[in-house]
MILUMFI-441311 format. One record per residue (C-alpha): x, y, z. Coordinates in steps of 0.05 Angstrom, whole numbers, padded with zeros to 5 digits, always signed. Layout:
N
XYZ
...
END
This chain:
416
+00439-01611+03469
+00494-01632+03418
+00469-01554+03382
+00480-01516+03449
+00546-01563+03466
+00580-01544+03396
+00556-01473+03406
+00580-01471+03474
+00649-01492+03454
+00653-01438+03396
+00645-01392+03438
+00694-01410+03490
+00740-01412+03423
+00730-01348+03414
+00745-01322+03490
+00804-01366+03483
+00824-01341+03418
+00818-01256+03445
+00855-01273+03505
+00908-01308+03472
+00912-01245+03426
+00924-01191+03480
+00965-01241+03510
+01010-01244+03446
+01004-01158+03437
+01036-01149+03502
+01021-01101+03562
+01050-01040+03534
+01004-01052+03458
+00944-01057+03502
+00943-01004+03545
+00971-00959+03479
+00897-00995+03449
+00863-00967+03507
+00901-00902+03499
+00925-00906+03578
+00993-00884+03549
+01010-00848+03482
+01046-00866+03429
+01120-00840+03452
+01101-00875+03517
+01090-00933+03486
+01164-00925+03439
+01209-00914+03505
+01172-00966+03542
+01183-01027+03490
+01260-01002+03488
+01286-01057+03534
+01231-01111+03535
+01242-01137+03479
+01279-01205+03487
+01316-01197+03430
+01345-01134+03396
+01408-01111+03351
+01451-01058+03386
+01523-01063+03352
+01509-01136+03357
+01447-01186+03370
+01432-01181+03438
+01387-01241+03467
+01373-01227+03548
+01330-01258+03600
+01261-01213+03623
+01292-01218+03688
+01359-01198+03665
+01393-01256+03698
+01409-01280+03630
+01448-01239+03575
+01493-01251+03499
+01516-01210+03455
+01543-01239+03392
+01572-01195+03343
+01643-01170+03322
+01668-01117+03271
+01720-01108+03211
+01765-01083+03188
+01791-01084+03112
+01857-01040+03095
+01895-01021+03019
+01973-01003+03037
+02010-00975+02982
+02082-00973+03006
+02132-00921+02975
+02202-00961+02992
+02260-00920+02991
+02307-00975+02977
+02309-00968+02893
+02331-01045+02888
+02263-01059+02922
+02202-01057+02888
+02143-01015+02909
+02081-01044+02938
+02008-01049+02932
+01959-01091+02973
+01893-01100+03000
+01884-01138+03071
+01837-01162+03109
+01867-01133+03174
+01811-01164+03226
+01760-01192+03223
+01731-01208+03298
+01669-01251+03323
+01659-01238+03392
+01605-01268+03447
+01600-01232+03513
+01547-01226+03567
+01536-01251+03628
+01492-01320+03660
+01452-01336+03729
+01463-01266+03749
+01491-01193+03724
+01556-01212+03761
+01576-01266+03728
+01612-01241+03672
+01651-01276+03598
+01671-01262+03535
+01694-01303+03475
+01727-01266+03421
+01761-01299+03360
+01800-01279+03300
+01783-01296+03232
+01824-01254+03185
+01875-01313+03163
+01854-01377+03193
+01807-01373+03265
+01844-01356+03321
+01824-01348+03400
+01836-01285+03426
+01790-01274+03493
+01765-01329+03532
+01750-01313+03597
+01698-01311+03653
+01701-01255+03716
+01656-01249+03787
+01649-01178+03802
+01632-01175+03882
+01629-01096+03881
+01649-01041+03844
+01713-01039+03874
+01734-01118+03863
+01721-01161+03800
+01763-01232+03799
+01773-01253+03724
+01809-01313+03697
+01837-01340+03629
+01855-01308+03567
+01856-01234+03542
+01898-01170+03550
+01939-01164+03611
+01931-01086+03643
+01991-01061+03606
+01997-00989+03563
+01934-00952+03552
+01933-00951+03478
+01936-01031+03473
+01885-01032+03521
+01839-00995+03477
+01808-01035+03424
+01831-01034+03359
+01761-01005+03338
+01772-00939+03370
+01835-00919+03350
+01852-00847+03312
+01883-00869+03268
+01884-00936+03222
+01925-00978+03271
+01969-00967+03339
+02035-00928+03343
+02109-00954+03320
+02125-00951+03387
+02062-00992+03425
+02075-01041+03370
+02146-01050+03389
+02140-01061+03468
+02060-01088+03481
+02051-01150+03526
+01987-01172+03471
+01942-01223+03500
+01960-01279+03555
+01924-01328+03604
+01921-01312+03679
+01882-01289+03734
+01870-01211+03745
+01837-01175+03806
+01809-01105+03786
+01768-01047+03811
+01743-00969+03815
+01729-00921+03865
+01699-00852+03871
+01658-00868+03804
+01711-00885+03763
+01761-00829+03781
+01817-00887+03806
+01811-00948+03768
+01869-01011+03780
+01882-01078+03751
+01933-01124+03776
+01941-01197+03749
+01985-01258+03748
+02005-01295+03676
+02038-01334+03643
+02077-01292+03606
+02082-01336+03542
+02030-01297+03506
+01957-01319+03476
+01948-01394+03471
+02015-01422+03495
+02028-01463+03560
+02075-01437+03610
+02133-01488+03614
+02163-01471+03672
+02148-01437+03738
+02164-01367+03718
+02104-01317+03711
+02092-01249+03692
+02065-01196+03734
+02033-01139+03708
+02000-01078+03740
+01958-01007+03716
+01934-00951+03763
+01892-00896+03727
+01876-00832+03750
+01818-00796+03727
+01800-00722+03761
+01752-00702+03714
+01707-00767+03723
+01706-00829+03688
+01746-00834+03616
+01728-00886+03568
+01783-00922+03521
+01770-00895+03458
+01817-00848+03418
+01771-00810+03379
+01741-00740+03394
+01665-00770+03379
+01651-00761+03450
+01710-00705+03474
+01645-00657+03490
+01663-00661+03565
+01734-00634+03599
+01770-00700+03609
+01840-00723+03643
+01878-00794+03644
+01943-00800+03674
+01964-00871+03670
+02020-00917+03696
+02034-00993+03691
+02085-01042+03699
+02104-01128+03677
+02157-01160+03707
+02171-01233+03675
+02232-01288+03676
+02242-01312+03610
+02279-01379+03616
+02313-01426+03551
+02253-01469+03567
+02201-01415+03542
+02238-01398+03482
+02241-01470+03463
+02168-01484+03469
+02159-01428+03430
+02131-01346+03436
+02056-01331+03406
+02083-01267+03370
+02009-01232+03395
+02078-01210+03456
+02116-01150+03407
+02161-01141+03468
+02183-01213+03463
+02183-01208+03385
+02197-01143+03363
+02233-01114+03416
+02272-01171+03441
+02270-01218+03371
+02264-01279+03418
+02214-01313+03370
+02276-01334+03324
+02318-01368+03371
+02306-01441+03392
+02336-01461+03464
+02402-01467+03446
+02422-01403+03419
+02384-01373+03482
+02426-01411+03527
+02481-01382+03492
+02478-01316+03493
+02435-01300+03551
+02451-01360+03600
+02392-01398+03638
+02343-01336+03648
+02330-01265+03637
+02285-01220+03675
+02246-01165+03627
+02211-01110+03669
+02172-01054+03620
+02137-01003+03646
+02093-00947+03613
+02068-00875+03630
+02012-00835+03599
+01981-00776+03601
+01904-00770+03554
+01861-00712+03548
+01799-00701+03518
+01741-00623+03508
+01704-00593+03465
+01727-00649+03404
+01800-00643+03413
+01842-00697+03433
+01919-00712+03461
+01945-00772+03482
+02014-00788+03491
+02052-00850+03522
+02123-00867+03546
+02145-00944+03545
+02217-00958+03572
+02256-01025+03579
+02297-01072+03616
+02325-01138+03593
+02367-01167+03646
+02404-01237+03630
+02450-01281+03671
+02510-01284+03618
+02525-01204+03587
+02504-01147+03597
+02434-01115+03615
+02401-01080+03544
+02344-01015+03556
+02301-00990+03504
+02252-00939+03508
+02194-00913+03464
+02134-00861+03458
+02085-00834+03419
+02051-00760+03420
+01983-00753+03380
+01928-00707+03367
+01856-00706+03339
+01808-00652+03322
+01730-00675+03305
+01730-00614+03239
+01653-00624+03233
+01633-00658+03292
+01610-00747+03292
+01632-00738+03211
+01698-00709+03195
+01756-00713+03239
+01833-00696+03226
+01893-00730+03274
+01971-00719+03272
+02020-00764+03311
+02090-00782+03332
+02124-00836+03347
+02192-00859+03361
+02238-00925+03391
+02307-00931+03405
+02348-00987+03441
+02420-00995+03471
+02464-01000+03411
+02505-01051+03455
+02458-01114+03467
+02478-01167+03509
+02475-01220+03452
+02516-01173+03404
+02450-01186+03351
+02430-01126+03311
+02364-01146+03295
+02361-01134+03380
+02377-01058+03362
+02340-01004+03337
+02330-00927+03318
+02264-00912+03291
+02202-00859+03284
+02141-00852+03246
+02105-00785+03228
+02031-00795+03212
+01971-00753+03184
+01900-00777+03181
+01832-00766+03177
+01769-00797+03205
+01698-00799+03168
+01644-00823+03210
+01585-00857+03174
+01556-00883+03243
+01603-00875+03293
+01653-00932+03303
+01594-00974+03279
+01614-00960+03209
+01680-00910+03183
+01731-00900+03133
+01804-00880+03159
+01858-00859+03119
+01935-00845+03142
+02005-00824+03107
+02064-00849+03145
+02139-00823+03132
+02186-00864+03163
+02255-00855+03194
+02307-00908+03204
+02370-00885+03242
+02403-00966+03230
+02370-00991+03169
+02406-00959+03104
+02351-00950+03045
+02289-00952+03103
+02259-00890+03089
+02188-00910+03070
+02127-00874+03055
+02056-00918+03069
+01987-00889+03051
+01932-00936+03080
+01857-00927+03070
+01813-00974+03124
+01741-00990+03117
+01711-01006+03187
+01642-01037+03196
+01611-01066+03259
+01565-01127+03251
END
């Protein structure tokens, strides 16, 4: 008996041992053993059951897709070698680490429940997104804390798909950046009329509001031709496409704000309106109590056969209680052309700013009279995944004496 007993059990091993073996393979390995499905069958059926994969990113997801993270990021790592027309200045040469991003995203419990954490790790980590969004339909998501508030369409797009090395002179003068608030968006008649309307702040990434003034922002986009992705490059301009874009902020800037201090992630705060250098006081003194700021943008983006236009208006109010209101108004006109299609691609924009010479505070850093005339080219190693741009900028300064510059930048871009 003990014989047959030990035998017994050696052979239930061995059951135990198969099954647990076509249990590991999988369903798709076995029936590719039993030769049920072929071999290509077998490739595009294992595509998206696997648990865990690299796409641009580790992706780790749920069987029952009810569970989803991404973790990945990309960088970007720039030389600058700055010609500067003033002779008493020296000329410059420098290497940067321009980003340098780590990003989570996905979604938990269900496909609706959306977030993303992004940070910043170029000089010292910074939080960039943080926020978590319901989407009840195609044509309403709710979304709530911090990232980008629906402002012009070049900020918008990530700074991984521009054409050229970074955004234009003139989005980097009058951008909103990133702030914390709620926003309510949507799309209808797939994707030809998208919206986004939210509620911030105003005080820009990782700043308490001190007051009760917010900003409100707004963005309608109009797509004809179907739905048009943010992305600036001509790697997929196969198919005629057409955004016409418009979108507003209104915000109450009070002594209190400025005294708390700006996050200068807000260039129309900073660049435009040099509020990051005053402390309550000085406000209070040349602007009274409050000033209102209301910027609004316009665009127009078109996209076939790997050519590409975009071009964007930005215009200005600053309104305070003590002098007079200041304007100031910007664009930007660019074009790309993909030379030898996903590999080589050429781009040439224009950019320009120019402000009220008479500013209510009498400052002349508040002033300006600026443009930028760039030439670039793209090569593609793997997309966005991995590229090398390279740009020569001639500048024009109307104000500055000696401002004349010439920059050449060469950025490597990797995705990881």
């Amino acid at each position: 008996m003990p014989k047959m007993y030990c035998g017994a059990l050696l052979i239930c091993g061995l059951l135990v041992g198969q099954v647990s073996i076509a249990q590991a393979k999988g369903l798709e390995e076995i029936l590719q053993d039993k030769g049920v499905i072929t071999a290509e069958e077998y490739r595009e059926a294992t595509k998206t059951s696997d648990l865990a994969y690299y796409k641009n990113g580790l992706i780790v997801e749920s069987r029952d897709g009810n569970y989803k993270a991404k973790v990945g990021g990309y960088a970007q790592i720039i030389y600058r070698n700055t010609d500067v027309d003033d002779n008493a200045k020296s000329n410059k040469s420098d290497f940067d680490i321009r980003r340098f991003k780590l990003q989570l995203k996905g979604h938990v419990v269900n496909p609706r429940i959306g977030y993303k954490f992004q940070g910043e790790m170029a000089s010292g980590f910074k939080t960039e997104d943080a926020y978590v969004n319901y989407r009840f339909s195609p044509a309403l998501t709710v979304q709530i804390g911090q990232y980008k508030p629906p402002q012009a369409r070049q900020e918008l797009t990530s700074a991984s798909k521009q054409l050229f090395p970074d955004r234009s002179l003139a989005n980097d003068t009058f951008n909103l950046g990133r702030d914390q608030g709620l926003q309510v968006s949507g799309h209808f008649l797939q994707k030809k009329l998208e919206y986004r309307i939210g509620v911030f702040n105003g005080n820009g990434p990782n700043a308490k509001n001190p007051d009760n003034n917010n900003m409100y922002t707004g963005r309608i986009d109009i797509n004809p031709l179907g739905a048009f992705a943010l992305d600036e490059s001509g790697l997929s301009a196969g198919k005629l496409r057409l955004n016409l874009g418009t979108s507003f902020s209104f915000n109450t800037i009070s002594g209190d704000d400025v005294g708390n201090g700006f996050d200068k992630d807000n260039d129309a705060l900073d660049k435009a309106l040099n509020l990051d250098v005053m402390d309550k006081a000085t406000f209070s003194a040349n602007y009274g109590k409050e000033m209102e700021l209301l910027v609004l943008t316009a665009n127009i983006d078109f996209t076939w056969a790997g050519f590409t236009f975009a071009g964007e208006y930005y215009t200005m109010n600053a309104d305070p209680d003590l002098g007079q209101d200041w304007n100031a108004d910007g664009y930007y006109l660019q074009a790309g052309y993909q030379v030898l299609p996903q590999t080589l691609e050429l781009g040439l924009r224009y950019a320009a700013i120019e402000s009220d010479r008479r500013t209510a505070t009498r400052l002349v850093s508040a002033e300006f009279e600026k443009s930028e005339t760039q030439i670039g080219v793209n090569y593609y190693l793997s997309k966005h995944a991995a590229k090398l741009q390279a740009d020569v900028t001639f500048v024009e300064d109307e104000l500055q004496a000696y401002a004349d510059d010439r920059i050449i930048r060469l950025q490597v871009q990797f995705y990881y």
